[in-house]
Structure formats: C-alpha cells, structure tokens
LODOSE-571045 format. One record per residue: residue in three letters; residue number from 1; x, y, z of N, C-alpha, C, CB in turn. Coordinates in pm, whole numbers, plus 50000, padded with zeros to 5 digits. Glycine has a CB too. Layout:
# residues N
r | k | n.x | n.y | n.z | ca.x | ca.y | ca.z | c.x | c.y | c.z | cb.x | cb.y | cb.z
ALA | NUM | X | Y | Z | X | Y | Z | X | Y | Z | X | Y | Z
...
//
This chain:
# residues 154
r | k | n.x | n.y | n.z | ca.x | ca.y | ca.z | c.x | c.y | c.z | cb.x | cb.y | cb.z
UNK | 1 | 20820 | 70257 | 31805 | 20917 | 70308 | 31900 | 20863 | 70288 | 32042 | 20949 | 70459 | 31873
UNK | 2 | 20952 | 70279 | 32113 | 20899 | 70215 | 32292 | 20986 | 70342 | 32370 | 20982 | 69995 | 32358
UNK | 3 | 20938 | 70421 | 32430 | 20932 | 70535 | 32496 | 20968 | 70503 | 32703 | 20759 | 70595 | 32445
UNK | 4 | 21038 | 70497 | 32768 | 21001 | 70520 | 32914 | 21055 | 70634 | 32976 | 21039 | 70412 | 32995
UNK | 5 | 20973 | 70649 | 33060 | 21016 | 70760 | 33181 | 20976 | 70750 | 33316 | 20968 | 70892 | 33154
UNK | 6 | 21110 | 70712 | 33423 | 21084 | 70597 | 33538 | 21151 | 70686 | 33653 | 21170 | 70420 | 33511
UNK | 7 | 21070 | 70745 | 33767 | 21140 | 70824 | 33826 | 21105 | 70725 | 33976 | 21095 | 70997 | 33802
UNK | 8 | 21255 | 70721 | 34064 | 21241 | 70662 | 34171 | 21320 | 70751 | 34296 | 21289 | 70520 | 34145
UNK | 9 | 21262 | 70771 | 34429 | 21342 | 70859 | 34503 | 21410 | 70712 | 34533 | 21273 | 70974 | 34633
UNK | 10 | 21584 | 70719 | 34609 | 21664 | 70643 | 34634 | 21712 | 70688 | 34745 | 21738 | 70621 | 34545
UNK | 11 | 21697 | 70631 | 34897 | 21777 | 70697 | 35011 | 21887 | 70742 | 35068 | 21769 | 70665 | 35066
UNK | 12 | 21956 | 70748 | 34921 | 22148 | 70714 | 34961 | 22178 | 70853 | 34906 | 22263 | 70552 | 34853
UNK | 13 | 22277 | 70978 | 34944 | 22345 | 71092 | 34884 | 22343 | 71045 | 34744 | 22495 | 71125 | 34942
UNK | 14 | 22320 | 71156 | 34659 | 22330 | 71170 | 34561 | 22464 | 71105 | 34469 | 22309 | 71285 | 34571
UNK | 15 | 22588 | 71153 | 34538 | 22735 | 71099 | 34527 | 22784 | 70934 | 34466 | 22783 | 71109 | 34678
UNK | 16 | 22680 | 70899 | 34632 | 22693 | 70738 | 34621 | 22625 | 70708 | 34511 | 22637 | 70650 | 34740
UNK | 17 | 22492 | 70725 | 34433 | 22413 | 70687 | 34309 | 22507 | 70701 | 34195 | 22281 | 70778 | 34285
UNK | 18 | 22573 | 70784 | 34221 | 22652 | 70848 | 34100 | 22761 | 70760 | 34046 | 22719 | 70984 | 34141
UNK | 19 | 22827 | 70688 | 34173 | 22985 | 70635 | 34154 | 22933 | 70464 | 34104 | 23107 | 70646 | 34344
UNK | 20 | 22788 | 70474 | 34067 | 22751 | 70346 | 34004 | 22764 | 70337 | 33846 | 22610 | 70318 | 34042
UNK | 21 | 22742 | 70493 | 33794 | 22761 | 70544 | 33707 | 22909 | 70556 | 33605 | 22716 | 70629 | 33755
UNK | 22 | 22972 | 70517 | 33657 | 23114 | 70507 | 33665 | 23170 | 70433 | 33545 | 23154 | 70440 | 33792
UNK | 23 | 23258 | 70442 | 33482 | 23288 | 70330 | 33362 | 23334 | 70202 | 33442 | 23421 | 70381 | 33243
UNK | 24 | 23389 | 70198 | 33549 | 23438 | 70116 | 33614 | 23338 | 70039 | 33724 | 23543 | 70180 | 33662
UNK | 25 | 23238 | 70087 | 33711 | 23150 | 70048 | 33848 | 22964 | 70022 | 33739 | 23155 | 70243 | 34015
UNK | 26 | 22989 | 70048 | 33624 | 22830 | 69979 | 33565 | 22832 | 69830 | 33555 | 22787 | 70029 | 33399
UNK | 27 | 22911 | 69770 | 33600 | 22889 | 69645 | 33613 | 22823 | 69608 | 33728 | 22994 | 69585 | 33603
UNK | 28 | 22792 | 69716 | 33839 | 22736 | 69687 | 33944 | 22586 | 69688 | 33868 | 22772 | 69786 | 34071
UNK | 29 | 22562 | 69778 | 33815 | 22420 | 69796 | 33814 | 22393 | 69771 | 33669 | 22371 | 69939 | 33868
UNK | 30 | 22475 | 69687 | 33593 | 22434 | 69675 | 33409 | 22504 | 69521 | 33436 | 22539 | 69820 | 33248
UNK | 31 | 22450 | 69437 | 33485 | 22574 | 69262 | 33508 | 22559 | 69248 | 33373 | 22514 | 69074 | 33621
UNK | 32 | 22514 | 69270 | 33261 | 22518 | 69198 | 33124 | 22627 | 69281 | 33066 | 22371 | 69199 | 33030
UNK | 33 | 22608 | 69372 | 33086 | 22747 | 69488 | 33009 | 22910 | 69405 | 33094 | 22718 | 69740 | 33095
UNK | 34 | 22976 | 69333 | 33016 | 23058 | 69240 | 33024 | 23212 | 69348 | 32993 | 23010 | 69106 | 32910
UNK | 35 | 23166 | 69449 | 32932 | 23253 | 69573 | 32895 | 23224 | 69696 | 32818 | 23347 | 69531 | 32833
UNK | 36 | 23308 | 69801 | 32930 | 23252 | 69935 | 32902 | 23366 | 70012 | 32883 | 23162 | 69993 | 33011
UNK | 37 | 23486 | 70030 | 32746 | 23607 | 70096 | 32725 | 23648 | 70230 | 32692 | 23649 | 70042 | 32653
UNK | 38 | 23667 | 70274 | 32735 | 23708 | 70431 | 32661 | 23753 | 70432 | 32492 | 23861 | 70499 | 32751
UNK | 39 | 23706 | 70470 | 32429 | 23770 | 70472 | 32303 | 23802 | 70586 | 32221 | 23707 | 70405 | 32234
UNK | 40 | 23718 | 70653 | 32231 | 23771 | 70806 | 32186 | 23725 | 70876 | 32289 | 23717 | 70874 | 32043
UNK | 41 | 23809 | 71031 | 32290 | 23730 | 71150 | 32377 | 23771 | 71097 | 32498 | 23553 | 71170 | 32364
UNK | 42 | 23694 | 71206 | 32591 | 23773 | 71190 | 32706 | 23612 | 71186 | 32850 | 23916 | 71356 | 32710
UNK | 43 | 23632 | 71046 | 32954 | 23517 | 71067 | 32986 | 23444 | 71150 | 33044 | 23499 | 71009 | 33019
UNK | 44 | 23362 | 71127 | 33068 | 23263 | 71315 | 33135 | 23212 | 71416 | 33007 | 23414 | 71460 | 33243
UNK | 45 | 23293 | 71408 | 32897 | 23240 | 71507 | 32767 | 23163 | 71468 | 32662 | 23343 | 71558 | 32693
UNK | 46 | 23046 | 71528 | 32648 | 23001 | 71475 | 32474 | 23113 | 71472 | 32376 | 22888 | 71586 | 32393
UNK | 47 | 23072 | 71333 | 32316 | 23148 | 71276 | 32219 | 23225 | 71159 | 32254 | 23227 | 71367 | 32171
UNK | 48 | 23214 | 71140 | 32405 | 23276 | 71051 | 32448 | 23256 | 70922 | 32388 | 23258 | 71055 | 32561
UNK | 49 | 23318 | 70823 | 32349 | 23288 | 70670 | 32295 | 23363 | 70600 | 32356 | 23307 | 70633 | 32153
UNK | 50 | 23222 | 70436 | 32386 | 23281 | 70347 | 32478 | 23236 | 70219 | 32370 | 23214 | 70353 | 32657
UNK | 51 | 23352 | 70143 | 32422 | 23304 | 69995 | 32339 | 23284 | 69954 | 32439 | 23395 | 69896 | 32243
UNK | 52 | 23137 | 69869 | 32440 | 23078 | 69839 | 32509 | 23015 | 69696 | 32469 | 23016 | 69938 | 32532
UNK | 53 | 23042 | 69602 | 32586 | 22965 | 69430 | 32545 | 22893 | 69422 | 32618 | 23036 | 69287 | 32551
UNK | 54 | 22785 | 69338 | 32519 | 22647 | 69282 | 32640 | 22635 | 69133 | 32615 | 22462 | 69361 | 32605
UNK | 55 | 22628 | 69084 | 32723 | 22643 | 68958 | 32705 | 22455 | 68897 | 32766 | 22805 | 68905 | 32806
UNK | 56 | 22401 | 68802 | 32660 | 22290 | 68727 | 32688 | 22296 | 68609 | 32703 | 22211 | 68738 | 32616
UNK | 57 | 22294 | 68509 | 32801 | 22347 | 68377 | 32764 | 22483 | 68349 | 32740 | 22290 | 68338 | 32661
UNK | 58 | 22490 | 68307 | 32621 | 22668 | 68208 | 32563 | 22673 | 68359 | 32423 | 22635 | 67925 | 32446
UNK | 59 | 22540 | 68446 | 32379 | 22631 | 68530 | 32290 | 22625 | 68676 | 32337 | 22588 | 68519 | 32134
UNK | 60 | 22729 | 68707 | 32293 | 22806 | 68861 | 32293 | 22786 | 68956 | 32216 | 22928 | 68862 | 32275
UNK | 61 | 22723 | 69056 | 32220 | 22687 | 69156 | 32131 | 22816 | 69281 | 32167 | 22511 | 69204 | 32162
UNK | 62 | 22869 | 69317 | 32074 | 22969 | 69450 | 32098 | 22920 | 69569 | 32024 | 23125 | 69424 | 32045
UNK | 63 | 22955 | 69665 | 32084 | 22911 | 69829 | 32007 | 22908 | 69940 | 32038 | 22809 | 69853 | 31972
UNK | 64 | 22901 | 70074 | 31980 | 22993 | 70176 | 32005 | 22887 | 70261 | 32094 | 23062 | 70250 | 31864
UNK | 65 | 22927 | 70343 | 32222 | 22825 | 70377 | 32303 | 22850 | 70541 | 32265 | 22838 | 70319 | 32471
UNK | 66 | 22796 | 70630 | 32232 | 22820 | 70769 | 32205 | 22776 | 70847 | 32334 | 22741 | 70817 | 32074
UNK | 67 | 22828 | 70935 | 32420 | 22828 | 71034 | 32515 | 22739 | 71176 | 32455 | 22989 | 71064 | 32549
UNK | 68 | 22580 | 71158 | 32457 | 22597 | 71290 | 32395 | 22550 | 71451 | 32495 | 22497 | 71270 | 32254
UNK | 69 | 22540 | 71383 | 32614 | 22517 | 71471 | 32704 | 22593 | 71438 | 32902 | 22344 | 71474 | 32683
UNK | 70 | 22708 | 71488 | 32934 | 22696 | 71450 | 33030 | 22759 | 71606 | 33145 | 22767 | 71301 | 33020
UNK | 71 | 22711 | 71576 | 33207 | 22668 | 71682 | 33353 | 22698 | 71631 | 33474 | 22510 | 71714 | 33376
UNK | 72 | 22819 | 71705 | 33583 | 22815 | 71648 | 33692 | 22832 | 71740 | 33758 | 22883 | 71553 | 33714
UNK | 73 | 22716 | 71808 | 33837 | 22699 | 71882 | 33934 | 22718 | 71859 | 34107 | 22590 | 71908 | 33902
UNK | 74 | 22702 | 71952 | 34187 | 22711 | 71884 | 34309 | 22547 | 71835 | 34342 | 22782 | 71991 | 34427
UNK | 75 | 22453 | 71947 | 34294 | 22278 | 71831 | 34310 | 22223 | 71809 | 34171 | 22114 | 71925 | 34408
UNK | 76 | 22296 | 71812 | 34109 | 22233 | 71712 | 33928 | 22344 | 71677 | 33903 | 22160 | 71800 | 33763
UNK | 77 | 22293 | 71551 | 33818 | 22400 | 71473 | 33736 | 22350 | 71424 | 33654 | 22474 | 71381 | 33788
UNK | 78 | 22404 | 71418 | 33522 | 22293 | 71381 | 33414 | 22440 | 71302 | 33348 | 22187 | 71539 | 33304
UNK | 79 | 22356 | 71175 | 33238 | 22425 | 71136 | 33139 | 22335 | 71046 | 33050 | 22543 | 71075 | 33187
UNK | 80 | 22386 | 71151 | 32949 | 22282 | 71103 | 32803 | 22350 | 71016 | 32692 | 22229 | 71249 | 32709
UNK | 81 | 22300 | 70893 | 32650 | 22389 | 70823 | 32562 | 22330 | 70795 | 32437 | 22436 | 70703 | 32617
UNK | 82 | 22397 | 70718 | 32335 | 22289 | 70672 | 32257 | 22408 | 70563 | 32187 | 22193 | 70802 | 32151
UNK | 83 | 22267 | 70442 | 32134 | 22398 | 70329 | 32064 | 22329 | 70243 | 31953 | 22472 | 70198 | 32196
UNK | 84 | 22376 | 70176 | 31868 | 22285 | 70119 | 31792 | 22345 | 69963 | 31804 | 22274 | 70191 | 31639
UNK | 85 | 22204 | 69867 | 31849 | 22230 | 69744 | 31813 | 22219 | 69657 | 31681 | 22176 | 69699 | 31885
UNK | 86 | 22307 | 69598 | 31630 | 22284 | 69492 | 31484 | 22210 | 69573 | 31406 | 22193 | 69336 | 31499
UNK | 87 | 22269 | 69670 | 31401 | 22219 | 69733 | 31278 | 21977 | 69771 | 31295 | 22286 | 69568 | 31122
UNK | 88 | 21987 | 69684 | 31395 | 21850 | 69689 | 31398 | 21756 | 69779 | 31489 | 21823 | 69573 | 31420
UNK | 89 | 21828 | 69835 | 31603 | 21764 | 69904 | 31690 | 21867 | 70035 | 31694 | 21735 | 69820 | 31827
UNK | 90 | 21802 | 70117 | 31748 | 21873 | 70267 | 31764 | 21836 | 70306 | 31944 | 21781 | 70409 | 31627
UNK | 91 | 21942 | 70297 | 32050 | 21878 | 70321 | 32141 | 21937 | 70472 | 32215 | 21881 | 70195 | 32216
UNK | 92 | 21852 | 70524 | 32291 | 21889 | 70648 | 32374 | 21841 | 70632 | 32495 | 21841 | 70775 | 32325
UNK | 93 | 21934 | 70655 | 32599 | 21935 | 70648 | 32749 | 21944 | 70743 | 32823 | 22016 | 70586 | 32793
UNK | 94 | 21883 | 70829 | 32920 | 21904 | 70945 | 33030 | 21936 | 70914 | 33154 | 21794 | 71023 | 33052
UNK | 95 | 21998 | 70880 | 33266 | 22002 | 70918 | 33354 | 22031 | 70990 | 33430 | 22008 | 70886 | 33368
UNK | 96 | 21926 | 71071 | 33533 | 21995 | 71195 | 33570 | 21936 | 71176 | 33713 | 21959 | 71347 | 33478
UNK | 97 | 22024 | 71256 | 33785 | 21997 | 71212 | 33995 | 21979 | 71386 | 33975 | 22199 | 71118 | 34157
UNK | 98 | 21881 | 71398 | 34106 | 21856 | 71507 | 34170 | 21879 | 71515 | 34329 | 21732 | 71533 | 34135
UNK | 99 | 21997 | 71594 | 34350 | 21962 | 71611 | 34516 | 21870 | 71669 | 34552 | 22043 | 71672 | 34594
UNK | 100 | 21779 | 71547 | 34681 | 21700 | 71566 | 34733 | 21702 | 71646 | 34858 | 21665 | 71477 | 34732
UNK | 101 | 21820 | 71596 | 34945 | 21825 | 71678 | 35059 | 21934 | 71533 | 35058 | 21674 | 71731 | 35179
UNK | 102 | 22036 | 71573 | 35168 | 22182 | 71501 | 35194 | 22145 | 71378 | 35234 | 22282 | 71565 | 35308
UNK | 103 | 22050 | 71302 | 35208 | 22056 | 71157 | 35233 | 21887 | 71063 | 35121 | 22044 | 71146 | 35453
UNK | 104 | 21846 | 71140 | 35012 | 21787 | 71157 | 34924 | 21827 | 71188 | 34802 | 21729 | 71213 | 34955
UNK | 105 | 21826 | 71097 | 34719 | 21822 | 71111 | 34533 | 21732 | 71090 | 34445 | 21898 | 71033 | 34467
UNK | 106 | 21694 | 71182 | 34383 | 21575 | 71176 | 34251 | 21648 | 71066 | 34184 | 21551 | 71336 | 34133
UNK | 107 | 21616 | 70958 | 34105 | 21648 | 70905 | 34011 | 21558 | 70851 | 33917 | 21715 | 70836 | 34047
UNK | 108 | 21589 | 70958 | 33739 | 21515 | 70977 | 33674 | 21576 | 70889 | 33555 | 21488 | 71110 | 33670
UNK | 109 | 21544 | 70794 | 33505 | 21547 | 70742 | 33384 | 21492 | 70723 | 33278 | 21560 | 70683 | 33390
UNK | 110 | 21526 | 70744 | 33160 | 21437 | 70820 | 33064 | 21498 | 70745 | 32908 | 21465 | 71019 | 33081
UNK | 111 | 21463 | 70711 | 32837 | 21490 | 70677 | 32688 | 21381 | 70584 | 32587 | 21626 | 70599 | 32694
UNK | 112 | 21496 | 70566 | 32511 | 21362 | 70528 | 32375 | 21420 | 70431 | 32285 | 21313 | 70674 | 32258
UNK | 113 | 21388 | 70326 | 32239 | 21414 | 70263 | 32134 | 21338 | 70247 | 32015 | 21436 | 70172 | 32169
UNK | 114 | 21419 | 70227 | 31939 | 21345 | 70271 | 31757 | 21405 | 70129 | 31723 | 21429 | 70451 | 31627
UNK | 115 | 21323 | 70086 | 31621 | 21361 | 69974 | 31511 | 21428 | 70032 | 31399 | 21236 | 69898 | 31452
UNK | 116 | 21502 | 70013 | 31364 | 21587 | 70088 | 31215 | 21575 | 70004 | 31128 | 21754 | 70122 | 31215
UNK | 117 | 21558 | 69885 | 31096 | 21505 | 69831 | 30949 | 21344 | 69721 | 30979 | 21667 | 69712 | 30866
UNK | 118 | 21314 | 69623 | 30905 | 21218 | 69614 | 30917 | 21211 | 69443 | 31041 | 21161 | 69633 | 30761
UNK | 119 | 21358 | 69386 | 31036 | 21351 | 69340 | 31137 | 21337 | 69407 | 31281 | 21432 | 69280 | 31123
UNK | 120 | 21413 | 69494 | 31324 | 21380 | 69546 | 31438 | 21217 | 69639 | 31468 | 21502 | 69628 | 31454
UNK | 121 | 21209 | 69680 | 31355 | 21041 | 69736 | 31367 | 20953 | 69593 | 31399 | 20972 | 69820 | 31189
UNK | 122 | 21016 | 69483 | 31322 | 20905 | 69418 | 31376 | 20912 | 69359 | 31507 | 20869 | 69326 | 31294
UNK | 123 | 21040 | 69380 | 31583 | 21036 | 69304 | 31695 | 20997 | 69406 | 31797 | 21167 | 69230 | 31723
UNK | 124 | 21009 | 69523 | 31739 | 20939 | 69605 | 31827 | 20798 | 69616 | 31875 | 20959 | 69699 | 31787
UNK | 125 | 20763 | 69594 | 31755 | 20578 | 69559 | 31783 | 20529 | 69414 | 31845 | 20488 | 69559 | 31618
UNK | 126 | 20624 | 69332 | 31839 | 20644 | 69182 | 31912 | 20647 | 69171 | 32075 | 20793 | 69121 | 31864
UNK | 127 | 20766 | 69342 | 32129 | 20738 | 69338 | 32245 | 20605 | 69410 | 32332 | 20844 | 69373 | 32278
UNK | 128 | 20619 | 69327 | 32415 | 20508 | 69385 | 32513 | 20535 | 69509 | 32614 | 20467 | 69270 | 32604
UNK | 129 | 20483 | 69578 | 32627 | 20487 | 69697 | 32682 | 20517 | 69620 | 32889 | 20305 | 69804 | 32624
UNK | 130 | 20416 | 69490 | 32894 | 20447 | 69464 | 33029 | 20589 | 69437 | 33065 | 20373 | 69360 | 33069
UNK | 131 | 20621 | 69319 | 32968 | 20789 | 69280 | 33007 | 20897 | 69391 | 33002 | 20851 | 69168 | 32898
UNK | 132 | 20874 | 69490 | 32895 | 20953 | 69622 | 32931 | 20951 | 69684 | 33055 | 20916 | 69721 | 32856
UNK | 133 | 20863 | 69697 | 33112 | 20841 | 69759 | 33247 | 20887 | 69657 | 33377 | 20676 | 69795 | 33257
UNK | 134 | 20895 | 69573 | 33318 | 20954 | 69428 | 33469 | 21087 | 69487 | 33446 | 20947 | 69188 | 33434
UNK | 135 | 21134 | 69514 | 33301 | 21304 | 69517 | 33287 | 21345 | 69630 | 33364 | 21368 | 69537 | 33127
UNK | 136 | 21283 | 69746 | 33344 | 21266 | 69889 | 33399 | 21318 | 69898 | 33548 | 21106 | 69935 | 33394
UNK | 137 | 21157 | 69790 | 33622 | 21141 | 69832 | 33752 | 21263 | 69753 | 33808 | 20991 | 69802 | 33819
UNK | 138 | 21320 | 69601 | 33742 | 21433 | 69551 | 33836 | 21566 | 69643 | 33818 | 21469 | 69388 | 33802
UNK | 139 | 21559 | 69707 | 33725 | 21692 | 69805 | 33719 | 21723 | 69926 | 33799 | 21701 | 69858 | 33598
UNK | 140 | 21572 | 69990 | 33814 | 21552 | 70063 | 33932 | 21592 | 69989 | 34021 | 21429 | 70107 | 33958
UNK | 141 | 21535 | 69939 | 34067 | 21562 | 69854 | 34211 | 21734 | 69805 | 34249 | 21463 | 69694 | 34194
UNK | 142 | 21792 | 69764 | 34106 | 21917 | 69750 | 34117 | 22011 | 69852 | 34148 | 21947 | 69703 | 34025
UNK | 143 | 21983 | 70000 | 34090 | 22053 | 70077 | 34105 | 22027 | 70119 | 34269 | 22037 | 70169 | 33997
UNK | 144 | 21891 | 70089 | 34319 | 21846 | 70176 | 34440 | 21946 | 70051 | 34559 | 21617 | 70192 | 34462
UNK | 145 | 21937 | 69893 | 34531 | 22021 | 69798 | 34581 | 22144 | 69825 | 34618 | 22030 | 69713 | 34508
UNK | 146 | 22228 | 69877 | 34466 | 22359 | 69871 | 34472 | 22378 | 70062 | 34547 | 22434 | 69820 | 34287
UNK | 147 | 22316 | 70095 | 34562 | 22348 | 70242 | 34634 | 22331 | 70229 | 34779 | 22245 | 70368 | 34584
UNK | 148 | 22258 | 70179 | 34804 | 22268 | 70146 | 34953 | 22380 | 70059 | 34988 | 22145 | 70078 | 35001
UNK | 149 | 22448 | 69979 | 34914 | 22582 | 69880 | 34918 | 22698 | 69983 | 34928 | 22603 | 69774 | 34768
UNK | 150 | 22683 | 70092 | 34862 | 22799 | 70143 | 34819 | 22791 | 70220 | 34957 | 22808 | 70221 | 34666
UNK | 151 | 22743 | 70300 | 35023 | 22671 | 70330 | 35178 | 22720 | 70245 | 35283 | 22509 | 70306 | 35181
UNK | 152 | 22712 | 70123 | 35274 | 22777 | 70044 | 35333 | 22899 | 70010 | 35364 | 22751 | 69987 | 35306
UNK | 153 | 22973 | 70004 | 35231 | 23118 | 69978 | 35218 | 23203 | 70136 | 35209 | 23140 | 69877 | 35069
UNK | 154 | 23136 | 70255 | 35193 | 23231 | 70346 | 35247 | 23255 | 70397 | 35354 | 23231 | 70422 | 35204
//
C-alpha cells in the first residue's frame, strides 16, 4: 500500500481553491479526468457517485467515484472519495483547505492506494516511492497554479 500526506500553504482565499474542486471545474486541476458525472445522490453529500474518465494517452479508463465524506465550511472544506481501478487498485483521496487568514489556504492532501489482487500488489511494489512524489508535488503546484488563475479572472 502507498500512503501520502502533502500539505501546501496556497496564497489565494480559501473560496477560490475550492471552486477548483467543483464537478465542473476538476478539469482545471485533474487534465486526465476527461469526465466527472453525477450519477447517483446529490453533490456535496456522502454517497454521492460520479462516473468518472481518465484518460492516458489513446486509452480510457471509466469508473465509479464514491463521495464518502464531504464538508463545506466558510474556513474548512473537506472532500473524501474513494474508487477502484480494473478491478486492481482500491484508491482513497482527501482534500481539505484551511483558512489561513483572507488571502491564505492550508492545502492538505492526503490518501492511499492498495493493490486488490495480485496484479496490482505487484505493481505496487514496482512503483517507486520517487515518481509518486513528482506526481504529488506537480499536482500541488497545479492546484496552487490554477488558484491564482481563478484570482485573476474574477
């Protein structure tokens, strides 16, 4: 199992981090997620389900995204997911913003992936702990990118 927990302050209101978060706006900060649908439930509540595509290259992976924690405060915002790929991985995702003070955001990202049969266990032990962390830090950076954009254009 591969474990992270990636905390970055971000200079933009809390608000603006948030509306990246968006079913309509993770394409800013997820470009491979090709689609993110409502399918059951209603969004903002555990239980919520999204069909969701990730696209690598020329193939398309599709699959069901489960809501199992989400929170939107005026200084926290949390949203907890979890999804399983090809049958082979089991993944869980946190992100949660902390207001820092009105032009400051905590941004805490947090989850875990598991191998569920013995292909994905083994590709788990295949990856390297470094290239996980390149994936990590450019996503940070993307979200901290696209928040200062969104700052811009409102």
């Amino acid at each position: 199992m591969l474990t992270w927990h990636e905390e970055q302050v971000i200079p933009v209101h809390i608000d603006h981090v948030w509306t990246l978060f968006q079913p309509d706006q993770l394409h800013r900060i997820m470009p491979n997620v090709v689609k993110h649908e409502l399918v059951e439930g209603n969004h903002g509540e555990p239980g919520a389900k999204y069909e969701q595509s990730y696209q690598q290259g020329k193939r398309v992976e599709t699959y069901i995204v489960e809501t199992l924690e989400h929170d939107d405060q005026p200084n926290e915002k949390h949203w907890k997911m979890k999804f399983a790929i090809g049958r082979a991985f089991q993944i869980e995702t946190e992100y949660t913003l902390k207001k820092q003070n009105d032009s400051e955001t905590l941004f805490i990202y947090k989850g875990k992936n598991e191998g569920t049969n013995w292909f994905g266990k083994l590709m788990m032990k295949m990856m390297s702990r470094k290239s996980n962390d390149k994936v990590l830090t450019k996503f940070m950076n993307r979200v901290e990118a696209e928040a200062k954009k969104e700052v811009e254009q409102a």
